[in-house]
N, C-alpha and C positions, 0 to 999 in steps of 0.2 A: 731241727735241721741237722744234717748226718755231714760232719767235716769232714773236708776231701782227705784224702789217702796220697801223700805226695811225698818225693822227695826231691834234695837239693844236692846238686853235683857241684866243687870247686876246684877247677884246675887252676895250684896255688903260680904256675910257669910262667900264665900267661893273663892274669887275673880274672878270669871270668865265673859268673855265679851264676845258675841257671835255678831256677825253681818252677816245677812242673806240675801240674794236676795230670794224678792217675785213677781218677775216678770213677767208673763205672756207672754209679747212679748220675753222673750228669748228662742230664738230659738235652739233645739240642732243643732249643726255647724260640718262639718265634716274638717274642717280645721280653723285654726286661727294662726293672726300673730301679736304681741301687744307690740307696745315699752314704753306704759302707760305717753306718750308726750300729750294727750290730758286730764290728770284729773290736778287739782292745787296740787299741795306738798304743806304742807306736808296732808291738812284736806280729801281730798279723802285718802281712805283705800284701796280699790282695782277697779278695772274697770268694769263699767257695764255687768251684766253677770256672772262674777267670784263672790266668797263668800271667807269668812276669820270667822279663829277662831282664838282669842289671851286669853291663859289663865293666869292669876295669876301675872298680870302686865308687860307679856310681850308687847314688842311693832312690830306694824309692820306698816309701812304707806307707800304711795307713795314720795318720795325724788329726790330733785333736786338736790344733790350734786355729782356731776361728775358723771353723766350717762355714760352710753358706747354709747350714742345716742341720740339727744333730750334734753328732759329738764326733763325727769321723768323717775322713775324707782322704782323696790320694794325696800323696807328695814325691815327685821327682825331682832330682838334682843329680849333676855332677857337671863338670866344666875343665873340658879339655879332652884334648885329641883320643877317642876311644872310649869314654866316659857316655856309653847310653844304657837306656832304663828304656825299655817298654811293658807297656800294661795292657793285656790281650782281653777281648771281651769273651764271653759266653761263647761255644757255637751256636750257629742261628742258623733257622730251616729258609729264612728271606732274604739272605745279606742282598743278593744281587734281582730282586725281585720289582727296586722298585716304588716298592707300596710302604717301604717306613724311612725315619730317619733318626736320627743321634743328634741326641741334645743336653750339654751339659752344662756346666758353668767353672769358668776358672780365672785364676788369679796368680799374678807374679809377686816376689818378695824382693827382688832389686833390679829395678829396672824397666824389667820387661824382656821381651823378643817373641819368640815363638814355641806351640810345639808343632806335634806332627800328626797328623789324620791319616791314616791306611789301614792295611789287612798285611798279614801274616800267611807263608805259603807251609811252614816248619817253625813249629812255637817251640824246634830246640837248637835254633839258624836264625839268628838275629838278621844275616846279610838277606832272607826273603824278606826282608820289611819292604813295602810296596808305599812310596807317599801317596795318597791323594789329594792333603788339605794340607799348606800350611796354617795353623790356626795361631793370626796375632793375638799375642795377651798384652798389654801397656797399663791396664788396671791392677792393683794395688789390694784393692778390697775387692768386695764382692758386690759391686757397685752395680748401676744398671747396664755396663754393657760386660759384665761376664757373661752374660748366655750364650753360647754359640749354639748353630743348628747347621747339623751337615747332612747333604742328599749325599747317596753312595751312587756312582755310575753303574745302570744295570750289565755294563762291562766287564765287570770283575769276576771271576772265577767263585762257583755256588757254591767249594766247599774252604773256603779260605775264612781266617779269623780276622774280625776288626780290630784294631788297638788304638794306643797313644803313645809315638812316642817323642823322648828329649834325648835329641842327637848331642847333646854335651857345647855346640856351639855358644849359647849365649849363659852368662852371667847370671842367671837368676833360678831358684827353682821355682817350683809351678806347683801349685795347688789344685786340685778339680774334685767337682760333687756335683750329687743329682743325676749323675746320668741314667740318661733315660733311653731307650730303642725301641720309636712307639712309631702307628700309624700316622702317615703325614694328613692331615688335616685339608679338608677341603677350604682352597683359597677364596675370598671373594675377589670380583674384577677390582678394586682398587689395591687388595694387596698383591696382586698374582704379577711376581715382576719376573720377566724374561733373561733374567743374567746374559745370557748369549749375545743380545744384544748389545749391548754395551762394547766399547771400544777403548784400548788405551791404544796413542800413537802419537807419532811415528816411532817406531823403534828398530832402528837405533835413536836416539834421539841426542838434540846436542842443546838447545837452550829450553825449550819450550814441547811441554808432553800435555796434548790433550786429550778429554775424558768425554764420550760423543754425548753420555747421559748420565748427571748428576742430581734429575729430581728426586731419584731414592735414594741417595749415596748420602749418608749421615757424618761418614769419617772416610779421612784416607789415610794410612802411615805410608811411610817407601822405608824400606832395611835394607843392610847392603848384604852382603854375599855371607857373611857369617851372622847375621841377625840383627844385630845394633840399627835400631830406630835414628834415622837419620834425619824424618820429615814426620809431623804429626798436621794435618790440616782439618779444622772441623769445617764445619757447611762448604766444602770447597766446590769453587767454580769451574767451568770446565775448559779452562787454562790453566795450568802450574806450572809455574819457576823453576827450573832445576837446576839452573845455569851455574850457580855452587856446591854444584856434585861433582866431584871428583871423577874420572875415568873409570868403567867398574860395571860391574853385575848388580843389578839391586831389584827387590820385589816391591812392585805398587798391590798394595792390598786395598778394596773396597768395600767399607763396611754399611750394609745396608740397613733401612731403617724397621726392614722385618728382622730383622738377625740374620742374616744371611752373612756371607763375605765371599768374595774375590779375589785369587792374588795372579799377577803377570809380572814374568821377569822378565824385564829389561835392561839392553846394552846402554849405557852413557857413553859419548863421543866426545 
């Protein structure tokens, strides 16, 4: 394998580190599968191919401490205002095609919250980060519900890059490995669940938020506006309490029992 050709810009003014792949032989890939066992932890930053932004002293490197796999894996952190790290995938001839999905596995080290699921329009303009997914982590290890599996909306712009990233909001850093960028698998009718369907309401909502369909919903968290897990519910019914939330912005995330998830933000009155 021929290591990329890159370099890294630091404007010390304003704290920002940029590091770029300038590589020519990377090739756009229409699949990719990466347990990042072949760079050293912690001094490789990302895997040939992939690009990373870390602003304002965040951190983000490859780490060998308890992989799901291997000897390597990502870690991002940083916490507080301006404090983000993104990790840019490969370019891909299918981002918006459809026919694949992303599937990884990750893990917090205090706490929990979230990271971030999107595409990148300028991997040297952290402000084109586009969210698509917040992805709750509340696991600890690499237990059975680290696997996330994210569809990309056939919406998104063909020649844009996928990433991860940790907007510096919550307390914890974030571990992930295994990802993968494969063919989505043909469903049978008992797993093929309709997300769309699904309802949270009323919202705004003031004592009571219900959930129109909870046969496949394994877990639910609610986070308030800056990430802090505020409600954890397993097997929930499709009534919840929320009548001791505070006034406020908060995401209902729903974790499905294929790996899927769902998140909706809602107003508390």
């Amino acid at each position: 394998m021929v290591k990329n050709l890159s370099f890294k810009i630091y404007l010390p003014l304003i704290g920002i580190f940029f590091g770029n792949s300038v590589n020519a032989q990377c090739n756009i890939v229409d699949s990719f599968s990466e347990n990042f066992d072949t760079y050293t932890a912690p001094e490789s930053i990302v895997p040939t191919c992939w690009d990373r932004i870390a602003l304002n002293g965040a951190s983000q490197i490859i780490s060998s401490t308890s992989p799901a796999s291997g000897t390597g894996q990502i870690y991002q952190f940083g916490y507080g205002s301006g404090k983000t790290s993104i990790v840019i995938f490969p370019k891909l001839s299918n981002v918006n095609a459809g026919t694949h999905h992303f599937k990884f596995k990750a893990k917090a080290n205090s706490g929990g919250g979230f990271l971030e699921f999107g595409y990148i329009t300028d991997i040297s303009d952290a402000s084109t980060f586009v969210v698509l997914k917040q992805v709750i982590i509340t696991n600890s290890t690499y237990d059975s519900t680290a696997e996330k599996t994210i569809t990309v909306p056939t919406t998104i712009p063909a020649d844009v890059r996928l990433g991860i990233r940790n907007n510096g909001a919550t307390f914890a850093g974030y571990y992930w490995d295994d990802a993968v960028w494969e063919p989505i698998p043909n469903l049978g009718t008992h797993e093929a669940i309709d997300l769309s369907t699904v309802k949270v309401y009323p919202n705004p909502v003031q004592d009571i938020l219900n959930i129109s369909d909870v046969r496949d919903v394994k877990s639910i968290t609610i986070t308030d506006a800056v990430g802090r897990m505020v409600k954890f519910i397993e097997k929930p019914s499709t009534v919840l309490q929320v009548n001791d939330l505070e006034k406020g912005i908060y995401f209902v995330a729903l974790h499905y029992k294929n790996g899927s998830n769902t998140s909706t933000k809602i107003i508390k009155k």
